[in-house]
KOLNU-144754 format. One record per residue (C-alpha): residue in three letters; x, y, z. Coordinates in steps of 0.1 Angstrom, whole numbers, plus 5000, padded with zeros to 4 digits. Layout:
<atoms>
<type: ALA | x: X | y: Y | z: Z>
...
</atoms>
This chain:
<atoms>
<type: UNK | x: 9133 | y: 6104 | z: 7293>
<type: UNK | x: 9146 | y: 6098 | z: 7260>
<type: UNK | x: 9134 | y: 6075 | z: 7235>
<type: UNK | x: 9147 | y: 6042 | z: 7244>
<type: UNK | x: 9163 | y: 6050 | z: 7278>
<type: UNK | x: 9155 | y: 6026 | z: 7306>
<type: UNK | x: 9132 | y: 6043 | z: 7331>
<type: UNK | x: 9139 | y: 6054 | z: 7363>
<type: UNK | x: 9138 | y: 6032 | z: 7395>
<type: UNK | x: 9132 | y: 6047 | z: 7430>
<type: UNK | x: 9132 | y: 6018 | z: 7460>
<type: UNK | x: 9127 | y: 6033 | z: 7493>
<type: UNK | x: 9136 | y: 6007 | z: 7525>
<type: UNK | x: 9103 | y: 5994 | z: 7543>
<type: UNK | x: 9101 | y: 5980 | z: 7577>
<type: UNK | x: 9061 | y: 5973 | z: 7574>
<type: UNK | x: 9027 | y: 5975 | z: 7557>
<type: UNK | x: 9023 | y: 6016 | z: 7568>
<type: UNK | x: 9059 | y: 6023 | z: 7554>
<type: UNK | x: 9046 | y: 6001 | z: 7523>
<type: UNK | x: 9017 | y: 6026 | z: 7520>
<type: UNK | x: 9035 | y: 6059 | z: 7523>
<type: UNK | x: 9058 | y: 6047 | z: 7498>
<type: UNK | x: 9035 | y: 6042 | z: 7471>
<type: UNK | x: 9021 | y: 6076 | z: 7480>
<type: UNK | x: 9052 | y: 6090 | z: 7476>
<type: UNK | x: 9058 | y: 6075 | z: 7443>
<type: UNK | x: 9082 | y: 6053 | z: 7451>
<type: UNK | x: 9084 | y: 6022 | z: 7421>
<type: UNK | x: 9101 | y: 5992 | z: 7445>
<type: UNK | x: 9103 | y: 5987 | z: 7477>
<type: UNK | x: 9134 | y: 5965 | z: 7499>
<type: UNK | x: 9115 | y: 5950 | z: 7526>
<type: UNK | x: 9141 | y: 5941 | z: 7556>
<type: UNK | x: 9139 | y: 5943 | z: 7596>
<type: UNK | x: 9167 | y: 5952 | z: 7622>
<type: UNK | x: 9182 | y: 5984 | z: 7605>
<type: UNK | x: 9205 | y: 5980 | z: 7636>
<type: UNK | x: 9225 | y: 5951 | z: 7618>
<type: UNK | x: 9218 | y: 5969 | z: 7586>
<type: UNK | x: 9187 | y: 5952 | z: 7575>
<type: UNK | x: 9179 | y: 5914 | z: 7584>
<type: UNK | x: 9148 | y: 5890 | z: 7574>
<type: UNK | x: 9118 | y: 5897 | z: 7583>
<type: UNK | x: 9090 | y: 5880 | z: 7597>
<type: UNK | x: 9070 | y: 5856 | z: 7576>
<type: UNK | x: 9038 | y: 5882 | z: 7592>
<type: UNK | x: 9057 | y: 5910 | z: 7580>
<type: UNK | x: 9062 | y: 5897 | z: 7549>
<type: UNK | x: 9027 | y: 5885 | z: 7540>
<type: UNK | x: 9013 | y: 5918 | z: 7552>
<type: UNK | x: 9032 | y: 5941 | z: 7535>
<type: UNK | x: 9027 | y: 5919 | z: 7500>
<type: UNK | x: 8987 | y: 5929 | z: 7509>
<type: UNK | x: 8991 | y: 5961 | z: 7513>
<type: UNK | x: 9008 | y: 5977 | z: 7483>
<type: UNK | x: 9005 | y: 5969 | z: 7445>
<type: UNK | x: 9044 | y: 5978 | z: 7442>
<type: UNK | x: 9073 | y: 5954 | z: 7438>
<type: UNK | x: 9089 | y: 5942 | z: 7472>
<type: UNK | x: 9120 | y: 5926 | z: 7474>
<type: UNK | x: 9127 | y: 5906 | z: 7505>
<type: UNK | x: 9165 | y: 5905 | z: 7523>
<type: UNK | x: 9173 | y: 5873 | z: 7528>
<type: UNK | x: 9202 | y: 5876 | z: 7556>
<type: UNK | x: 9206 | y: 5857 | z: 7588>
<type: UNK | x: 9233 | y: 5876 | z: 7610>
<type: UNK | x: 9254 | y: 5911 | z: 7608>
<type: UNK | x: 9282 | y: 5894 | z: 7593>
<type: UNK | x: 9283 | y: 5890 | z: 7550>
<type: UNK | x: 9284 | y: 5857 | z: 7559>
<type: UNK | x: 9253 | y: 5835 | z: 7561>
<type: UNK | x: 9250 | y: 5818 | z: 7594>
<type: UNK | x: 9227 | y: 5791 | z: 7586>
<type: UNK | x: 9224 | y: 5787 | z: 7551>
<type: UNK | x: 9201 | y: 5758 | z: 7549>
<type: UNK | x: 9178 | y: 5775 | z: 7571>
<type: UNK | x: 9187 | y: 5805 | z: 7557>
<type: UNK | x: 9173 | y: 5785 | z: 7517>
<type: UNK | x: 9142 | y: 5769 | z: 7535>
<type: UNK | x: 9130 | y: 5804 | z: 7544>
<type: UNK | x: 9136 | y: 5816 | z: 7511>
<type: UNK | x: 9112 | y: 5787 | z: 7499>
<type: UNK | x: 9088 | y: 5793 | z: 7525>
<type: UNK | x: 9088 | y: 5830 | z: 7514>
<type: UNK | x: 9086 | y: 5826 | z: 7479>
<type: UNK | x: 9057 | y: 5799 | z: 7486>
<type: UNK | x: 9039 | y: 5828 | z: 7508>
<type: UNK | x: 9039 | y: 5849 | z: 7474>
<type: UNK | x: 9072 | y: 5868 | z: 7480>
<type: UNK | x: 9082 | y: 5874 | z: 7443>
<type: UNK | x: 9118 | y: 5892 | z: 7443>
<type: UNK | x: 9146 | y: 5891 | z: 7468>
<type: UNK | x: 9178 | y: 5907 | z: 7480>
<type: UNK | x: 9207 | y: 5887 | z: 7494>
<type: UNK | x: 9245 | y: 5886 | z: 7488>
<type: UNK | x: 9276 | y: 5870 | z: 7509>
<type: UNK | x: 9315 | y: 5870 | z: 7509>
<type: UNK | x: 9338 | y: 5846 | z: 7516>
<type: UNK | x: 9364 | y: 5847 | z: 7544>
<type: UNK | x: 9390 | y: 5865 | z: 7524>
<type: UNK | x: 9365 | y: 5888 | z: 7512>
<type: UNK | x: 9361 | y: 5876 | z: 7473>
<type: UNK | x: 9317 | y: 5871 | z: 7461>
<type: UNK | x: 9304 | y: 5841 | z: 7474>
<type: UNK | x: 9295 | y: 5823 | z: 7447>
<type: UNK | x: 9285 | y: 5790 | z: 7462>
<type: UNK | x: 9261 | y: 5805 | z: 7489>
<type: UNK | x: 9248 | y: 5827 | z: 7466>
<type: UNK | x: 9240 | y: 5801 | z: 7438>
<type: UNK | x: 9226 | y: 5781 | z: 7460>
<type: UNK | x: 9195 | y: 5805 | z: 7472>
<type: UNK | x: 9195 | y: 5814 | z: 7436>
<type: UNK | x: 9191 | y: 5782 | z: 7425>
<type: UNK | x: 9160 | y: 5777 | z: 7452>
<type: UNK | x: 9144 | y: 5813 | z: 7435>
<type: UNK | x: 9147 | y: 5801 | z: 7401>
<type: UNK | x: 9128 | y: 5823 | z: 7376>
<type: UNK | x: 9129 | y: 5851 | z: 7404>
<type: UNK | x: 9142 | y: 5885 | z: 7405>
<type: UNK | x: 9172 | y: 5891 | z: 7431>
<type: UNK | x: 9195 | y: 5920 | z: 7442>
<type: UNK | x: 9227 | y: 5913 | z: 7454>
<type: UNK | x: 9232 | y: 5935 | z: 7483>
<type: UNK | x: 9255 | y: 5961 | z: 7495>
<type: UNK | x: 9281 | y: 5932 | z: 7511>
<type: UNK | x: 9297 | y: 5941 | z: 7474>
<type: UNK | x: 9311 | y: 5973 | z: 7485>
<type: UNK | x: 9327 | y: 5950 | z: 7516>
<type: UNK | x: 9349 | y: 5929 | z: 7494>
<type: UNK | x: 9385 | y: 5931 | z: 7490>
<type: UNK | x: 9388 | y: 5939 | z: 7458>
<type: UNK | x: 9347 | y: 5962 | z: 7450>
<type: UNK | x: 9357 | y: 5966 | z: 7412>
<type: UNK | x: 9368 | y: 5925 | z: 7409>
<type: UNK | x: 9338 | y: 5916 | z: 7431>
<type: UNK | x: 9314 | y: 5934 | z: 7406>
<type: UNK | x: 9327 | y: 5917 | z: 7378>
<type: UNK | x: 9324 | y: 5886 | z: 7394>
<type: UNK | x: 9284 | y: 5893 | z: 7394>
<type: UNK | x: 9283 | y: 5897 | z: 7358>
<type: UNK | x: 9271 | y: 5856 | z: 7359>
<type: UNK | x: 9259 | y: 5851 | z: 7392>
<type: UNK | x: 9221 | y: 5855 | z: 7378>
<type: UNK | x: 9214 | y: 5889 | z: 7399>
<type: UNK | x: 9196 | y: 5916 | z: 7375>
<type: UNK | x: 9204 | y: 5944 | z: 7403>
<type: UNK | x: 9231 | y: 5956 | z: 7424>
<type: UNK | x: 9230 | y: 5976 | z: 7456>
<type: UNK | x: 9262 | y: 5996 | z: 7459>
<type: UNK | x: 9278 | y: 6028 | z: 7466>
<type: UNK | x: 9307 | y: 6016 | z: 7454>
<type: UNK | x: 9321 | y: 6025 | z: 7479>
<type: UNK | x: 9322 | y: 6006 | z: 7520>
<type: UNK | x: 9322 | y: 6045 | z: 7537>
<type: UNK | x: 9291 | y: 6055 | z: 7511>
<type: UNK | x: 9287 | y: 6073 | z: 7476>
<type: UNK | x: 9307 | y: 6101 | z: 7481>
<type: UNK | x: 9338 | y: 6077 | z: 7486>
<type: UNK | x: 9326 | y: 6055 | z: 7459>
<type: UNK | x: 9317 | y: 6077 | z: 7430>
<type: UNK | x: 9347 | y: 6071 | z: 7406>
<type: UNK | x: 9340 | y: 6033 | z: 7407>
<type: UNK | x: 9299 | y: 6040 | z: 7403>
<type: UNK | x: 9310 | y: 6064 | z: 7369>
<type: UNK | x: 9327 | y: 6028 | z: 7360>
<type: UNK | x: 9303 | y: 6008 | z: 7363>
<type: UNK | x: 9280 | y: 6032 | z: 7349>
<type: UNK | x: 9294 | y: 6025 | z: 7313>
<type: UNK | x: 9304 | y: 5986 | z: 7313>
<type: UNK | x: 9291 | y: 5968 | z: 7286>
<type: UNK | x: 9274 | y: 5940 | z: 7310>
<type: UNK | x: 9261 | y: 5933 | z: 7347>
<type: UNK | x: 9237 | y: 5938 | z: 7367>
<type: UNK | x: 9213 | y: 5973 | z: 7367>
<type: UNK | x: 9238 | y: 5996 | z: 7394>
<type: UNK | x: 9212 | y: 6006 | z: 7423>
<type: UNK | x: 9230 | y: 6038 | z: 7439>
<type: UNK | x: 9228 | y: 6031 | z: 7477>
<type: UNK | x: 9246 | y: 6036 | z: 7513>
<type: UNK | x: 9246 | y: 6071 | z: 7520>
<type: UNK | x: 9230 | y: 6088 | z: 7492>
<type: UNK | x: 9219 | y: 6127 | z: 7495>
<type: UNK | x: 9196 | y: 6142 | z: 7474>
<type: UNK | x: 9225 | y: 6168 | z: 7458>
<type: UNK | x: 9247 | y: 6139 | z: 7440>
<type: UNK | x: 9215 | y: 6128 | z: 7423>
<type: UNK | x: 9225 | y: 6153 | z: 7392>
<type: UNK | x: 9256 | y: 6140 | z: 7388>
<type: UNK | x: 9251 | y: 6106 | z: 7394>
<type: UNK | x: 9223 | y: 6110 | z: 7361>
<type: UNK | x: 9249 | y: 6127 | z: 7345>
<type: UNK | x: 9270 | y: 6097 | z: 7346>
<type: UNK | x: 9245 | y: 6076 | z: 7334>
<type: UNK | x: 9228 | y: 6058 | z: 7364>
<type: UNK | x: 9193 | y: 6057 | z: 7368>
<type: UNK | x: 9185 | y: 6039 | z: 7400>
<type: UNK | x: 9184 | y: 6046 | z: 7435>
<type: UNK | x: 9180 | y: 6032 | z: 7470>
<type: UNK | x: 9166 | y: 6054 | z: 7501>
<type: UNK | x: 9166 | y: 6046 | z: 7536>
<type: UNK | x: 9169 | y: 6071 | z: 7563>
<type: UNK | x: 9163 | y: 6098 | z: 7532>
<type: UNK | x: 9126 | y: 6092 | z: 7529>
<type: UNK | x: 9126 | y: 6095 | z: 7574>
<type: UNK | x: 9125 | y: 6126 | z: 7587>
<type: UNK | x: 9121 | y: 6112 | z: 7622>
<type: UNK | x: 9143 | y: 6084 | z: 7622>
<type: UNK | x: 9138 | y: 6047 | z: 7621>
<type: UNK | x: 9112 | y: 6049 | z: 7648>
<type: UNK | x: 9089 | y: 6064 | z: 7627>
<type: UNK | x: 9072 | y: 6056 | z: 7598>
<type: UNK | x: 9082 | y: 6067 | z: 7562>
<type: UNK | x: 9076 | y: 6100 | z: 7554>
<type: UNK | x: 9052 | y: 6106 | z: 7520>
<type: UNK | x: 9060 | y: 6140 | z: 7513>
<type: UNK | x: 9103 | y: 6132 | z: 7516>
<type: UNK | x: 9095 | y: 6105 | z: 7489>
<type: UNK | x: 9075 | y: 6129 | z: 7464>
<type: UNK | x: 9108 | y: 6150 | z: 7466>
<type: UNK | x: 9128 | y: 6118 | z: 7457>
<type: UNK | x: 9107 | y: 6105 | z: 7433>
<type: UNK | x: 9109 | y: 6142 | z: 7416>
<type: UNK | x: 9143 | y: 6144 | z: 7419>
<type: UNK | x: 9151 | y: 6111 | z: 7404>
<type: UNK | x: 9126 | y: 6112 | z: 7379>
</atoms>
């Protein structure tokens, strides 16, 4: 790394305290704490989330989503468990919703913001949903995020990699977390471009969900990313 260049950031999904573990093992720097990979990541328990906080050192962010949908079903239930989290000693978050015609939105959003005030959130990958992605990333720039998780892209990285070179060199927004589909060989030309943070799911499991994260596929990420 170059004098002065931001470090890179690995974040590998978790679905409990062992996948917390093998993680860190691996050498993985964040982790995105979520349950129900069959809707594509959903809250987890208050259990899960107090166990998984004791047994790693590393940052967690917690998804705060109610339903399938980019739309939140509840969202005063939806805020109260964002408080009760954050009172259980959850520190950073994920969340992120669209409106019906697809545009960021910014009144759900502000208003678990405003309940994690002074915490660290990522808006999710519901960005790469919207009907205009470029517009909808712009429209972050002041919505109090400091990461995005995108692949620019609804179908994956592969589709979105002219928009994540974009992004790549804007002058303001939030850190670009390279998700949805990633494989280990765009990883050179993603650094090329300039991006510097990336988001592994099925990646780091060689045996599917079922199973827990595998330490030695997150040594070859962390390396690769490095």
């Amino acid at each position: 790394m170059t004098q002065g260049a931001k470090a890179t950031l690995l974040e590998v999904i978790a679905l409990g305290p062992r996948d917390a573990e093998h993680a860190e093992a691996g050498g993985a720097d964040r982790l995105e704490l979520v349950t129900d990979m069959a809707s594509d990541g959903l809250t987890p328990p208050d259990s899960v989330v107090e166990a998984v906080l004791a047994a790693t050192d590393l940052p967690v962010r917690v998804m705060l989503r109610d339903g399938a949908s980019f739309r939140p079903r509840d969202l005063a239930t939806l805020t109260d468990t964002a408080k009760r989290l954050a009172d259980a000693g959850a520190r950073e978050f994920v969340f992120g919703f669209l409106t019906e015609d697809g545009a960021i939105d910014v009144g759900a959003c502000r208003a678990l913001a405003d309940e994690l005030a002074g915490l660290k959130w990522t808006f999710h990958r519901a960005v790469d949903h919207a009907r205009d992605v470029l517009a909808a990333h712009a429209a972050l720039v002041d919505l109090g995020c400091d990461t995005v998780l995108t692949a620019g892209h609804a179908s994956g990285v592969a589709a979105g990699a002219d928009l994540l070179r974009k992004l790549a060199v804007r002058e303001a927004g939030p850190r670009v977390l390279v998700g949805g589909g990633l494989r280990a060989e765009q990883i050179p030309a993603l650094r090329e471009a300039g991006l510097d943070a990336f988001h592994v799911g099925s990646g780091v499991r060689t045996a599917g969900w079922d199973e827990p994260v595998d330490v030695a596929a997150v040594r070859r990420w962390a390396a690769l990313t490095a």
